[in-house]
Legacy VTK file of the C-alpha trace (Angstrom):
# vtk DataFile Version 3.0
C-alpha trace
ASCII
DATASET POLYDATA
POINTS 646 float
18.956 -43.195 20.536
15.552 -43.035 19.414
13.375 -46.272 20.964
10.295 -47.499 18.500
7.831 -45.949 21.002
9.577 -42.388 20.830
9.296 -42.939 17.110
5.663 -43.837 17.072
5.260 -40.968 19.459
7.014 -38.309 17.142
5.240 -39.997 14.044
2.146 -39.481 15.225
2.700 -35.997 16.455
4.214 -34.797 12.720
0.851 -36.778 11.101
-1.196 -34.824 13.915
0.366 -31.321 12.907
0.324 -32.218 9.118
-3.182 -32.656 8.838
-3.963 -29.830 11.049
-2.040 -27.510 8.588
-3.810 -28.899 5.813
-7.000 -27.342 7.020
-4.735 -23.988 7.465
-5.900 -21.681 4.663
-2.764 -21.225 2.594
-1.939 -17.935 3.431
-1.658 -19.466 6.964
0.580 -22.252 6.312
3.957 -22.477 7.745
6.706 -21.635 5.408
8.208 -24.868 4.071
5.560 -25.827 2.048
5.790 -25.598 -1.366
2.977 -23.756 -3.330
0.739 -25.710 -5.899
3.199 -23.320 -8.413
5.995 -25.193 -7.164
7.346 -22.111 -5.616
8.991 -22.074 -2.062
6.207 -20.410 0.457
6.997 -18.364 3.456
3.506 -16.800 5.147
2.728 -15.070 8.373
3.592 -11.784 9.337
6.960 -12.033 10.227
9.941 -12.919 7.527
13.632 -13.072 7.710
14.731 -12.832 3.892
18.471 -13.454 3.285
19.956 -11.666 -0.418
22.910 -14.121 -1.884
24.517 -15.707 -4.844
22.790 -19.165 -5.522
24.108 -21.663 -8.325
21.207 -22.452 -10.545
20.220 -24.588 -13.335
18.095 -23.073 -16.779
17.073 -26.261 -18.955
20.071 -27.890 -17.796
22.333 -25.177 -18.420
23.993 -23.816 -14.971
24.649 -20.493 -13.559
24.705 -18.510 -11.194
21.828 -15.813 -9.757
21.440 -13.522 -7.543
18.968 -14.947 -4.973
16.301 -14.699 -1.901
16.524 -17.281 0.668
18.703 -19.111 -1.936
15.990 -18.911 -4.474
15.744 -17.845 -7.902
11.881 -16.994 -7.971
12.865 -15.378 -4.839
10.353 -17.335 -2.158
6.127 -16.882 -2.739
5.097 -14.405 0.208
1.311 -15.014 1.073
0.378 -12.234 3.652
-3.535 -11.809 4.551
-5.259 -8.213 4.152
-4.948 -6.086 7.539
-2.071 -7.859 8.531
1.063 -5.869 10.053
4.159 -7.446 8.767
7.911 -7.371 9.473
10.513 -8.146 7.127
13.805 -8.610 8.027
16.195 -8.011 4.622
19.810 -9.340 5.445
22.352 -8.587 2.996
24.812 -11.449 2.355
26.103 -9.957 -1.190
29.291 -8.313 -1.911
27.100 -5.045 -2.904
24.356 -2.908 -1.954
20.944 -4.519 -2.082
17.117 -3.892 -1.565
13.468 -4.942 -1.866
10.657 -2.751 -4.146
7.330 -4.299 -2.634
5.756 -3.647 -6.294
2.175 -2.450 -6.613
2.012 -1.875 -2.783
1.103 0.941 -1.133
3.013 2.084 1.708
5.074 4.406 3.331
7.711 5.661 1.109
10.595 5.037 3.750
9.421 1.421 3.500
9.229 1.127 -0.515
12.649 0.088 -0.900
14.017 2.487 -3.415
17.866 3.435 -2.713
18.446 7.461 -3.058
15.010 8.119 -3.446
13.190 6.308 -0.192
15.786 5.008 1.999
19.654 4.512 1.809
19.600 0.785 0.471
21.238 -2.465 2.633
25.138 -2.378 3.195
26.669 -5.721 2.657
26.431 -7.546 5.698
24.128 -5.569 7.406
20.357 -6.278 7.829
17.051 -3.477 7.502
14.077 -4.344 8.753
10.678 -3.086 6.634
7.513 -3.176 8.912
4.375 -2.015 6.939
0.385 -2.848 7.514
-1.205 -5.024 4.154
-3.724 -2.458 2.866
-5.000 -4.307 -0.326
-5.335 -7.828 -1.973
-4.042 -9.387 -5.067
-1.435 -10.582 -7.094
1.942 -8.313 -6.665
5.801 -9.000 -6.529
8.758 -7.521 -5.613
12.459 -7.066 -6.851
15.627 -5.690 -6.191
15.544 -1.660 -7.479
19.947 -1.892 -6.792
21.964 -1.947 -9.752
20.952 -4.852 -12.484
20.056 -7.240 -9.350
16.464 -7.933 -11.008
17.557 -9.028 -14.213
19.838 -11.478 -12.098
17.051 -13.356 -10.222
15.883 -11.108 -7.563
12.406 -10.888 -7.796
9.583 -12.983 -6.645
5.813 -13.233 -6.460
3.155 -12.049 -3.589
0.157 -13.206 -3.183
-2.462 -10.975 -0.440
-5.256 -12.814 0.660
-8.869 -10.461 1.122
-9.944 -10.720 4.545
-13.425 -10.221 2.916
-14.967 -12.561 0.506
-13.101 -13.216 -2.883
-15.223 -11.907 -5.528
-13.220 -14.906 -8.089
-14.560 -18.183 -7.698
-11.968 -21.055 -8.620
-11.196 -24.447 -7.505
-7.244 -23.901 -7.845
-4.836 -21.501 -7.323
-0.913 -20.976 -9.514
1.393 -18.394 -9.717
2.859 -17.873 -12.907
6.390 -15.733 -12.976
7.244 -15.553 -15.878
11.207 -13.530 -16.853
14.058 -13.308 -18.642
16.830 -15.393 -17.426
20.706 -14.303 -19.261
23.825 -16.384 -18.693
26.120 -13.216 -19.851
26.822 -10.215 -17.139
23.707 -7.819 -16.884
26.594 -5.136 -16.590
28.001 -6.556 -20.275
24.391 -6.636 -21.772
23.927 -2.685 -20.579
27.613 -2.435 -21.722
27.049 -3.482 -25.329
23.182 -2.017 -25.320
25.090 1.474 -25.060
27.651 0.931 -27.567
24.955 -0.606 -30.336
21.537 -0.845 -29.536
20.832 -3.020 -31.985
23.503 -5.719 -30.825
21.109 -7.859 -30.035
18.628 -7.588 -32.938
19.367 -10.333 -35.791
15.986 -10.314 -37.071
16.374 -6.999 -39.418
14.861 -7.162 -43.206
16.368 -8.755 -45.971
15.961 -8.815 -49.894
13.422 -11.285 -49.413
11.259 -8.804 -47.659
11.999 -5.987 -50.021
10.537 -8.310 -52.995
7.547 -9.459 -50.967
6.942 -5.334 -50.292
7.277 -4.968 -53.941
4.850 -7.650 -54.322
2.122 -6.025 -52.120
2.934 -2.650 -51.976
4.545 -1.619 -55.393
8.349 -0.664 -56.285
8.011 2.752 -55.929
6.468 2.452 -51.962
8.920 -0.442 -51.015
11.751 1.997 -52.254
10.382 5.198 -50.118
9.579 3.168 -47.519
13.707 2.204 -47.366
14.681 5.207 -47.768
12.594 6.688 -44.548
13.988 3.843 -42.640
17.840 4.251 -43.961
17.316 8.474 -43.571
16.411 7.839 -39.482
19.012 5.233 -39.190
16.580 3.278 -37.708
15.153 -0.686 -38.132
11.281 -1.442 -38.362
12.086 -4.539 -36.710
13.868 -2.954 -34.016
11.076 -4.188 -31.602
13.183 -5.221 -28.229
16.211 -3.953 -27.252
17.138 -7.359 -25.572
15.966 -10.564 -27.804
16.308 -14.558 -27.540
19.665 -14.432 -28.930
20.766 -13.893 -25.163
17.550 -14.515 -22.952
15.623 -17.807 -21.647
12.685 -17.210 -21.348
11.097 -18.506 -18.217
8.103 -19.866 -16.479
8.642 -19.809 -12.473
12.237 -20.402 -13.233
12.182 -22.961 -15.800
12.775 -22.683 -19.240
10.826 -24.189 -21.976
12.657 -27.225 -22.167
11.801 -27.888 -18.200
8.459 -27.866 -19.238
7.011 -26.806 -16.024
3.250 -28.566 -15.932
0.355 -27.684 -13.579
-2.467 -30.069 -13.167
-6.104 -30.045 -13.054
-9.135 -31.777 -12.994
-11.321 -31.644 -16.702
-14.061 -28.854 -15.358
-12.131 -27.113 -12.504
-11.966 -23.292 -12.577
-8.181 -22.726 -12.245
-6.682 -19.323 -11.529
-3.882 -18.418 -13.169
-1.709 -15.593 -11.557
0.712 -14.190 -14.116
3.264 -11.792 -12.879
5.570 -10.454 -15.628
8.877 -10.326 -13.526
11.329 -9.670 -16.512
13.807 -7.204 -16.924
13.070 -6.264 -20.612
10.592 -8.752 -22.073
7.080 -8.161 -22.771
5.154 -11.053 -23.439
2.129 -12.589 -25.770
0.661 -14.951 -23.581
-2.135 -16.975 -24.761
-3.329 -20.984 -24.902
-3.684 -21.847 -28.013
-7.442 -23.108 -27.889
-8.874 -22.338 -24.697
-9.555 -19.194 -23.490
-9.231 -16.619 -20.966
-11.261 -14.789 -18.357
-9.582 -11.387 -17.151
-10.385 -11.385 -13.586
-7.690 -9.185 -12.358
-5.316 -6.338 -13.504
-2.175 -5.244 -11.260
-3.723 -6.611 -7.785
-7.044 -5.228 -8.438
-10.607 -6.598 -9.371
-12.168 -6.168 -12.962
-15.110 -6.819 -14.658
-14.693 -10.390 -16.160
-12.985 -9.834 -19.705
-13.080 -13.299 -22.017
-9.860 -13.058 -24.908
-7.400 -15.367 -26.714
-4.239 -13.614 -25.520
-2.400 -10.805 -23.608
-0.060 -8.533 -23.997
1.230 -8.555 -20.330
4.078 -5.194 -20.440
7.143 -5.742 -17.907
5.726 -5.923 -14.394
2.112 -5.777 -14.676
0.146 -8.777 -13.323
-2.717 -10.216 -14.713
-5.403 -12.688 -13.087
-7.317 -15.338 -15.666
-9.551 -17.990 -14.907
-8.837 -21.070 -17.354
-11.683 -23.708 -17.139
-10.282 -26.991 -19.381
-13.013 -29.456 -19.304
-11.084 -31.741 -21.190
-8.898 -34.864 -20.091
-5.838 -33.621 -22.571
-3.117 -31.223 -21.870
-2.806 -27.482 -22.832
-0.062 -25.501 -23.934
0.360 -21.846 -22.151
2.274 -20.012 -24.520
4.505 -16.680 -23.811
6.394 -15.152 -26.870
8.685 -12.635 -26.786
7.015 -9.388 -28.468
9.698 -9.857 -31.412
9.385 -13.195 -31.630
12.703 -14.057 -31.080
11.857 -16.753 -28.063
9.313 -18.050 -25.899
8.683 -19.383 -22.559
5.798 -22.081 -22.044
3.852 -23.859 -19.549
2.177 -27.689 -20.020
-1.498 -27.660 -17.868
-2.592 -31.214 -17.947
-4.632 -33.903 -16.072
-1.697 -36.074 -15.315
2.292 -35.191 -14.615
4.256 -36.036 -17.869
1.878 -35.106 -20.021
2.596 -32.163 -22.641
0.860 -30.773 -25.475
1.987 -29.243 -29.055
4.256 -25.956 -28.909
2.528 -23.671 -31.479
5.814 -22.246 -34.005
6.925 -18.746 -33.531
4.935 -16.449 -35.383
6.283 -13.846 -37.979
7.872 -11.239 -36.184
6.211 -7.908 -36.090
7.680 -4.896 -37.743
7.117 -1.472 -37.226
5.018 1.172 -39.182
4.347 5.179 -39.573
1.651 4.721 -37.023
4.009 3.653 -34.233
5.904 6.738 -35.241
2.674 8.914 -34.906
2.692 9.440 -38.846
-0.929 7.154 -39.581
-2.354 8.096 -42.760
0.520 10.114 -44.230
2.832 8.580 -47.034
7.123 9.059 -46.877
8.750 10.795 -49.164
12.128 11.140 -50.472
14.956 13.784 -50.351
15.234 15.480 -47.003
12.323 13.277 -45.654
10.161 16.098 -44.682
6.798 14.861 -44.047
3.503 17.317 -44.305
1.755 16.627 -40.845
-0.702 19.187 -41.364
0.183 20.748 -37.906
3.989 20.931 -38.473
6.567 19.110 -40.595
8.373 16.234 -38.987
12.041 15.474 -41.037
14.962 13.618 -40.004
17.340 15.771 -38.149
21.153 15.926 -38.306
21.473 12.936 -35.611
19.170 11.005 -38.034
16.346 11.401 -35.835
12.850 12.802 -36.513
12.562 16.211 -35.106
9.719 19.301 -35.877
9.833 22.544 -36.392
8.527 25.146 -33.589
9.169 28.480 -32.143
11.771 28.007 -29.459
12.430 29.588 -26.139
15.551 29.483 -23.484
14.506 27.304 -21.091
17.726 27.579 -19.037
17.372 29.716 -16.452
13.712 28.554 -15.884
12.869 27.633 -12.462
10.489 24.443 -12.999
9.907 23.730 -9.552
8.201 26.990 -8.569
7.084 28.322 -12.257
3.252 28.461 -12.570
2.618 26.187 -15.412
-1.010 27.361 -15.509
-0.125 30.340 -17.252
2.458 28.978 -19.688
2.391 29.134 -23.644
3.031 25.931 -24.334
2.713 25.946 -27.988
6.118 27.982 -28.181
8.300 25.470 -26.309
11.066 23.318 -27.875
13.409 22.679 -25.650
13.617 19.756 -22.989
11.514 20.704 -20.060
10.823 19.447 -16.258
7.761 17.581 -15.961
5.773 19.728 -18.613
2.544 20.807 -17.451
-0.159 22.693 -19.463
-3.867 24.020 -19.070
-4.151 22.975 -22.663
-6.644 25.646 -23.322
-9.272 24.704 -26.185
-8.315 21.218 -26.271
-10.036 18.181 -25.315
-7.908 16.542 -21.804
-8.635 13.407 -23.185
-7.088 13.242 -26.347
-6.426 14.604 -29.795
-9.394 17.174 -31.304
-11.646 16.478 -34.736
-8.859 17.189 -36.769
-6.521 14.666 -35.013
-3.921 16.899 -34.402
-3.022 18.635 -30.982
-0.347 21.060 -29.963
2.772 19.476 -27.627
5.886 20.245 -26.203
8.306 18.848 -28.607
11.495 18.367 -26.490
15.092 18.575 -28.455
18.392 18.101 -27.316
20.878 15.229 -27.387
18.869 12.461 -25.363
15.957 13.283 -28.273
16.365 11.332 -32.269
12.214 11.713 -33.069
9.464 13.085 -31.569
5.627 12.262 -32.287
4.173 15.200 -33.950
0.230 12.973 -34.098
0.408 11.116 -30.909
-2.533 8.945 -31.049
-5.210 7.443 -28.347
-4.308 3.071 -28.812
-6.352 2.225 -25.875
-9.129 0.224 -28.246
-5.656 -1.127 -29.794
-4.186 -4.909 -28.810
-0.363 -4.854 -28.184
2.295 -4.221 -30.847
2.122 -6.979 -33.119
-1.320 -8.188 -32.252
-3.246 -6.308 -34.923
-4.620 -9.081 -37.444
-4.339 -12.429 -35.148
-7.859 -13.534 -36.138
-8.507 -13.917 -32.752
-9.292 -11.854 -29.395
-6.612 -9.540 -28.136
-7.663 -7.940 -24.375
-7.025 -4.096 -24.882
-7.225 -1.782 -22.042
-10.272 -0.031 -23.323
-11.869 -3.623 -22.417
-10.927 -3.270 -18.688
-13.451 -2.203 -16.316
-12.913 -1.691 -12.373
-15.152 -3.956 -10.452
-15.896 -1.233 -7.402
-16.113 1.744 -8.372
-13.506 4.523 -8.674
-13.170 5.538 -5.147
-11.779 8.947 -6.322
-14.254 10.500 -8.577
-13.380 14.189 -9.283
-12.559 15.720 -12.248
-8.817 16.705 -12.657
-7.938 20.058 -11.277
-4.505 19.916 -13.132
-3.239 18.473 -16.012
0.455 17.776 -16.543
1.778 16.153 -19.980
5.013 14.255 -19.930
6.819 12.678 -23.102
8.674 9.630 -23.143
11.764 10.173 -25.040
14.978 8.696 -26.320
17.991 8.665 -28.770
18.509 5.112 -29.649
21.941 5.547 -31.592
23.506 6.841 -28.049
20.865 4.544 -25.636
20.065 7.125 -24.212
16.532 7.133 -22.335
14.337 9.823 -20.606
11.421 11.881 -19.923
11.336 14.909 -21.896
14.657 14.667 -23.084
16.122 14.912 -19.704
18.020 11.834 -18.384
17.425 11.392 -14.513
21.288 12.286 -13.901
20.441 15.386 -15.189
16.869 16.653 -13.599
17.051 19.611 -12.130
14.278 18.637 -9.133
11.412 16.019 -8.870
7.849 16.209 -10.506
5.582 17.558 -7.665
1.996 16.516 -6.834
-0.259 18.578 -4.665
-1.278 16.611 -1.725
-5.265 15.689 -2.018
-5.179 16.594 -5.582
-6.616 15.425 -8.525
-4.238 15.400 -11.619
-4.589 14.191 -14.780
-0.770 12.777 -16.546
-0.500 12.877 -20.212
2.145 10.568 -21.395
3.017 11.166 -24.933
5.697 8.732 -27.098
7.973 9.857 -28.691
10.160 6.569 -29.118
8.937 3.717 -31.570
9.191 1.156 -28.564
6.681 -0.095 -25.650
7.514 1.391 -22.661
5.723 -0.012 -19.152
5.728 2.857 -17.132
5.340 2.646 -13.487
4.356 4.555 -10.583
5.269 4.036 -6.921
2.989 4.491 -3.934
-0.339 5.091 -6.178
-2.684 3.509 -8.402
-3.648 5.852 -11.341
-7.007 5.403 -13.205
-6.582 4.698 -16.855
-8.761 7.248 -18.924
-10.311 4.752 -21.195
-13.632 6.822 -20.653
-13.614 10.182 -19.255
-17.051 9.688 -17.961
-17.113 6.525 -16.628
-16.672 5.522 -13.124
-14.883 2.640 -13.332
-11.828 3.072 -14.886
-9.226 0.574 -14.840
-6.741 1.068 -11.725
-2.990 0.235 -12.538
0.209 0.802 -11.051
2.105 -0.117 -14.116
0.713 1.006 -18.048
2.263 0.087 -21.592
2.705 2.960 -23.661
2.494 2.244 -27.062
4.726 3.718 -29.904
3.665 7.192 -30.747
0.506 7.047 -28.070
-0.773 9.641 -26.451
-2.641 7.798 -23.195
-4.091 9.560 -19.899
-4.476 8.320 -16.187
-6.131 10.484 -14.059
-3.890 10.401 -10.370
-5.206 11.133 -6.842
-1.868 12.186 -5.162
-2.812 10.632 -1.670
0.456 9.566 -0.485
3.058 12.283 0.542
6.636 11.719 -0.035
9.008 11.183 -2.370
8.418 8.252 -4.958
9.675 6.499 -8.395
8.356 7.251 -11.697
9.907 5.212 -14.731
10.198 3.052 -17.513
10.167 -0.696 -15.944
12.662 -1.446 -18.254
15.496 -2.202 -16.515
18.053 -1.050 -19.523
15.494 2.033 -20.088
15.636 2.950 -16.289
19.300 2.662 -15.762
19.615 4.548 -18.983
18.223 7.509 -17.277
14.074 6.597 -18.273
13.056 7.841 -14.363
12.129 10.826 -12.610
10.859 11.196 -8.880
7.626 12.476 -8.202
7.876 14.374 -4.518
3.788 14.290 -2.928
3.946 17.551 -1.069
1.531 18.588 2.258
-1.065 21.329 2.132
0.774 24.544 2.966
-1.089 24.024 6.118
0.481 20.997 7.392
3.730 21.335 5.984
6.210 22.935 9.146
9.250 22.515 6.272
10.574 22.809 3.076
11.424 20.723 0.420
15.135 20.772 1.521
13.973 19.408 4.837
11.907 16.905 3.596
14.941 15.099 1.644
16.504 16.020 5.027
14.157 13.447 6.723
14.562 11.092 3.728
18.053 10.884 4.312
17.708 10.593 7.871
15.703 7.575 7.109
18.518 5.899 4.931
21.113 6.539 7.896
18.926 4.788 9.927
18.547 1.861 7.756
LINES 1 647
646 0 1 2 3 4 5 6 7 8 9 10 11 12 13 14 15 16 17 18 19 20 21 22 23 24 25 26 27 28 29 30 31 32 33 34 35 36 37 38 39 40 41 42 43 44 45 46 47 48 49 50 51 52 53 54 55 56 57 58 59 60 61 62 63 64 65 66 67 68 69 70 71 72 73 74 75 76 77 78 79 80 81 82 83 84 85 86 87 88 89 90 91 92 93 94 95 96 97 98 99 100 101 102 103 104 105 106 107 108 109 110 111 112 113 114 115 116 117 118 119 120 121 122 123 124 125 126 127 128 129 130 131 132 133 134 135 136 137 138 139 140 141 142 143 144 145 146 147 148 149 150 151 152 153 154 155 156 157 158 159 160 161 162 163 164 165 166 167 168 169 170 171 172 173 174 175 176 177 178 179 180 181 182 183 184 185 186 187 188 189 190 191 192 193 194 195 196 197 198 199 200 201 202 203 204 205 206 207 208 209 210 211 212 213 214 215 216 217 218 219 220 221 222 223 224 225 226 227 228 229 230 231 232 233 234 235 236 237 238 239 240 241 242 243 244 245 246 247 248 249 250 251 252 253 254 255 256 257 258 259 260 261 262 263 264 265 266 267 268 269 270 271 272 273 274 275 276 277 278 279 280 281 282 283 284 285 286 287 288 289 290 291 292 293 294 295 296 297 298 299 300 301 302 303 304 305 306 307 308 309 310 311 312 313 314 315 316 317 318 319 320 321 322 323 324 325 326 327 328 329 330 331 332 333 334 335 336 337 338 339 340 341 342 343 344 345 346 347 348 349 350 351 352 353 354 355 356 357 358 359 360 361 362 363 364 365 366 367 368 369 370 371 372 373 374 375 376 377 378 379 380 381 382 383 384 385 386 387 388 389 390 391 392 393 394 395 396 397 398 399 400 401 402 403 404 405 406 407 408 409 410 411 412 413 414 415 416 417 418 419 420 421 422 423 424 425 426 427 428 429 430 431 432 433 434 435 436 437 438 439 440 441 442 443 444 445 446 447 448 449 450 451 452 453 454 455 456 457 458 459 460 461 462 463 464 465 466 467 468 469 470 471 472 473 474 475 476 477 478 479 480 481 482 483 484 485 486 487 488 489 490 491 492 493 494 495 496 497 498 499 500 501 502 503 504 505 506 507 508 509 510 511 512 513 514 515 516 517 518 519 520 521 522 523 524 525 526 527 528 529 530 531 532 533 534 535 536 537 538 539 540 541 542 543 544 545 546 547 548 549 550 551 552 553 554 555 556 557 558 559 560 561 562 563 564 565 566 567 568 569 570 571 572 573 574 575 576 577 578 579 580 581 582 583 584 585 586 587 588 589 590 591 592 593 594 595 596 597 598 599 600 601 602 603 604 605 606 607 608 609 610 611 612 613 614 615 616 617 618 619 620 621 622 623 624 625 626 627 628 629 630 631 632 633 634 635 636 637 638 639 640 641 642 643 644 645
């Protein structure tokens, strides 16, 4: 039994300990705290994470997730700079499993990929990644097995500097925000494939067609149908997945939780928003107070005041808020088509909440996002004059243009000099297309807006963009005429400069492709199932990736292992550094790669639908001829050796 002097004792010892931890910067803390965000906190440099099946609760609703450490945000990591950690990932699902440490940089063997960086965790069994810290900021990470992410595992990670933070703030949240579904992921992909517009209820009516007659005239509200019903396609067809079947949440609550962080009027408070969804990019703003960008994907920026964000599927942005008045503040997150929201309360005192601004009109698609600006529709077989080619609707009720073709099947991509290649002949789907691009500016279209491309065809291809334009000045889809501040990439600005400064010895242009009748996603009309080989990168060099879109949707594309410099300004030194970039509709966007990390790594849509749809390649980061003692084959020998291991 325990005497009223043991108590006292053990009372006094706890009290002792407490306020010794309190002093304990957080990334020091011991690992039941709770962060400021509410989230569950495990720090140090040694973790035992556990992967399960957790009830769960959504505004009162319950269900059941897929969890870490039985939690749904998986459990806030908060490692320190320089640190050498151990994680130990124990499998207690009735499938495979895995952890993607996003944004971090790694070795591949450790990044947590199955079939492309190790063999993925066996039910029951445990793997063990071990890894030093080599950077700071705001990351997460998330299951890359099966539909697991969309499901609940993911969570946030915060890395401490072990220099001086360059962001001064008084306090500190983490803001996750997802998409949370009560229906199988496996039944959303299910019905995605077999409609992709299942989920889409917000398509145009007669109402619309007399308010286009209205503005626009009969005549241009009738060609403007037609065009649409000719593709088989929907102008409001903005996200594949929509609040008919998503919550939308803030770290794990939905807006009805009202999830409420608290200040003091005056206090800087840092905001770090992780967008941890599966499908949902998200408009986040406060309706009046504004934002300083501090941060983009882990890394420093130039500070960047605007009204709102488009934050694409796992980027991260960090704001500084600074409310100096005793009220509360809405922090608003709408779906890009409208169709739902998530939402924060920030507020003096607990209980507090603020108005909910409405939704706003949802956006609808234009010519632009199809890379038609400035040229009108017409009727009968839809062909359009593009000046450099004529885009028409093909048989599949797609857009497709009309090249010189060549037989691209027995073409060895892998070992082909691309340098040489005529590009402007190609039509077919190709690996990883990579030109010279001989008399035309790298960083975008020339005077005449117009530049030559490799149109890829085939079955997993419905349209293709024959004017891809640059949108880096442009705000998000949707954002065009808020009457307010929209951050654009164009704004962003690397705090430290570039540490990689050369011009690109090699450029390589890759379109982002898809057939929406069939959900079918890829890059250059090639579904990963069906890639003949991975994209390869030259160890040491510099290369500059073209992305082109083709589709008429957003797609966050992702690389693993890297950070790629956005070419917002070819001469400038301190382009922003991402891991993760939106690609608008029809946009033609550069990032300028320094392929410093050999090995085999992911390259895809963060999408989850997209990706499992086949919207991924592998990009393979060869040696020098002079350090490399084996082939290809053997390399994806060792990988595999890896995965046995694991």
């Amino acid at each position: 039994m325990l005497n009223r002097r043991k108590f006292l004792e053990s009372a006094a010892f706890f009290t002792s300990a407490t306020a010794s931890q309190m002093l304990l910067p957080a990334w020091a803390r011991p690992g039941s705290a709770n962060d400021l965000s509410g989230l569950r906190t495990l720090s140090g440099t040694e973790f035992h994470l556990r992967a399960g099946r957790t009830p769960i609760s959504i505004d009162g609703r319950p269900g059941r997730a897929v969890t870490i450490n039985g939690q749904a945000p998986a459990p806030l990591l908060r490692w320190r700079e320089g640190d050498e950690l151990t994680l130990h990932l124990t499998n207690g699902l009735d499938e495979d499993t895995s952890i993607h440490w996003h944004g971090l940089l790694l070795p591949p063997e450790m990044d947590g990929v199955p079939g492309v960086s190790f063999a993925g965790v066996k039910p029951g069994e445990t793997f063990t990644y071990r890894f030093p810290v080599k950077q700071a900021g705001t990351y997460w990470y998330h299951s890359h097995s099966g539909l697991q992410e969309q499901a609940g595992h993911y969570g946030p990670i915060i890395i401490e500097p072990k220099d001086a933070d360059p962001v001064a703030y008084d306090r500190d949240y983490v803001i996750v925000l997802s998409d949370w579904t009560f229906a199988n992921p496996n039944r959303v992909f299910a019905k995605l494939k077999k409609n992709a517009e299942s989920y889409n209820f917000q398509k145009r009516t007669l109402l619309d067609f007399f308010r286009d007659v209205d503005e626009d005239g009969l005549d241009a509200a009738f060609a403007d149908r037609a065009m649409w019903g000719a593709m088989r396609m929907s102008p409001t067809d903005i996200a594949d997945v929509t609040g008919e079947v998503y919550s939308y949440l803030v770290n794990g609550h939905g807006p009805g939780d009202n999830w409420t962080g608290l200040f003091n009027p005056g206090e800087r408070v840092r905001l770090r928003v992780i967008n941890a969804s599966a499908m949902t990019i998200f408009n986040l703003r406060f309706p009046d107070l504004p934002m300083t960008v501090v941060q983009a994907d882990g890394l420093n920026v130039q500070p960047v005041e605007t009204d709102e964000i488009q934050i694409g599927v796992a980027e991260t942005y960090d704001v500084i808020i600074h409310p100096h008045e005793d009220k509360a503040y809405t922090m608003m997150a709408e779906s890009i088509d409208r169709s739902g929201y998530a939402r924060a309360t920030f507020a003096p005192r607990d209980g507090m909440s603020a108005p909910v601004p409405p939704l706003r009109e949802r956006p609808t698609l234009t010519m632009r996002d199809m890379a038609m600006a400035g040229h009108g529709a017409h009727g009968g077989g839809h062909d359009m004059d593009m000046g450099g080619g004529a885009m028409k609707s093909d048989a599949a009720g797609g857009m497709s243009t009309d090249h010189e073709a060549m037989d691209h099947g027995n073409m060895d991509h892998e070992n082909m000099d691309h340098g040489d290649m005529n590009h402007d002949a190609m039509a077919e789907p190709m690996q990883a297309s990579s030109s010279a691009h001989d008399g035309h500016q790298m960083d975008g279209a020339d005077e005449a807006g117009l530049q030559e491309h490799n149109h890829p065809r085939g079955a997993g291809v419905d349209m293709v963009a024959d004017v891809p334009a640059r949108r880096l000045d442009e705000p998000g889809l949707g954002l065009e005429n808020t009457g307010h501040r929209v951050l654009t990439y164009s704004q962003l600005a690397a705090l430290d400069m570039n540490p990689d400064m050369r011009a690109p010895e090699r450029e390589m242009e890759l379109h982002l492709t898809g057939n929406m009748h069939r959900y079918m996603w890829s890059f250059d009309g090639v579904k990963f199932s069906d890639v003949d080989g991975p994209i390869v990168f030259n160890e040491g060099e510099r290369l500059r990736l073209t992305l082109v879109n083709d589709t008429m949707m957003s797609h966050p594309i992702h690389l693993h292992g890297m950070f790629f410099d956005v070419v917002t300004d070819p001469d400038s030194h301190f382009k922003p550094r991402k891991h993760t970039i939106v690609v608008k509709p029809g946009e033609k966007v550069s990032v300028d790669v320094t392929a410093d990390a050999v090995g085999d790594w992911a390259f895809h849509c963060h999408l989850l639908y997209h990706m499992a749809a086949g919207m991924m390649r592998v990009v393979s980061v060869r040696p020098r001829a002079h350090d490399m003692n084996h082939d290809s084959h053997d390399m994806h020998e060792m990988h595999d050796r890896h995965g046995e291991q694991s």
